[in-house]
C-alpha positions in Angstrom: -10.7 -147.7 -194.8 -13.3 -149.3 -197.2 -11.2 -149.7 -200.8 -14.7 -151.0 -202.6 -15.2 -149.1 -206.0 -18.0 -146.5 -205.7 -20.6 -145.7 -208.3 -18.4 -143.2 -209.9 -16.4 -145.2 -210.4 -13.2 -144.2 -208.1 -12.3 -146.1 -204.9 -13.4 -145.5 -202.0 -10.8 -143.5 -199.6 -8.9 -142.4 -202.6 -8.8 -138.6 -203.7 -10.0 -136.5 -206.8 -7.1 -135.0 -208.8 -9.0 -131.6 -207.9 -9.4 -132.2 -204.1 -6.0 -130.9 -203.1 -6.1 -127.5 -204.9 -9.8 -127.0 -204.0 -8.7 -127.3 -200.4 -6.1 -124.6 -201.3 -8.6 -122.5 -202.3 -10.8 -122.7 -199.6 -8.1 -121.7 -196.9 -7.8 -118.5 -199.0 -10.4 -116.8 -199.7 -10.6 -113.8 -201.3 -12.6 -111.1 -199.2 -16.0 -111.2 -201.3 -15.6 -114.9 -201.1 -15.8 -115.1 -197.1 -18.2 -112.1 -197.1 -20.6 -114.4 -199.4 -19.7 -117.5 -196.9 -20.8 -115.8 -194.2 -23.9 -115.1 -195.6 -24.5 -119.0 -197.2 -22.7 -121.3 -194.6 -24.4 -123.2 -191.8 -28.3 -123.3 -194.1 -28.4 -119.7 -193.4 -29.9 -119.1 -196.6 -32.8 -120.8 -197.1 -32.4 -123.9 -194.6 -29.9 -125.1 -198.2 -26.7 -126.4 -197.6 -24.0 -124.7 -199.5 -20.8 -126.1 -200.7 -17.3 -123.5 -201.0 -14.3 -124.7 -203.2 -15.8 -127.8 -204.5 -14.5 -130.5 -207.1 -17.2 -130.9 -209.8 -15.2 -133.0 -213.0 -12.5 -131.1 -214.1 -13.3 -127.7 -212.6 -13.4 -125.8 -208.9 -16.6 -124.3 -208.6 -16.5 -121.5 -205.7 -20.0 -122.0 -204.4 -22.8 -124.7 -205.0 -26.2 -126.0 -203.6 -26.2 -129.6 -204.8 -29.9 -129.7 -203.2 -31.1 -127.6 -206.0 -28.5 -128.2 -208.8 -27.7 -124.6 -207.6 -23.7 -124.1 -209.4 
């Protein structure tokens, strides 16, 4: 695995404090969460590509569209 620093300054292959517990979250979603999922996963919405349970700085956000700054 490449261990060259990235431009955010983290190394390549290594993991956000935030990774682990995000991945938590993501296994269990609550039942609005995977009704919502349903509904945004695989560019059904739009043709936009949706995020679930994602690391952004400090915090988890439950859904995102990076394409359109969407949090």
């Amino acid at each position: 695995m490449d261990r060259r620093e990235t431009t955010s300054g983290r190394i390549r292959g290594t993991r956000r404090e935030g990774d682990g517990m995000a991945r938590v979250l993501r296994q269990h979603m609550t039942p609005a969460e995977a009704l919502l999922w349903e509904s945004l996963r695989a560019r059904r919405l739009a043709g936009l590509k949706f995020r679930r349970q994602h690391p952004l700085g400090p915090y988890i956000v439950d859904f995102c569209c990076p394409e359109i700054r969407l949090i």
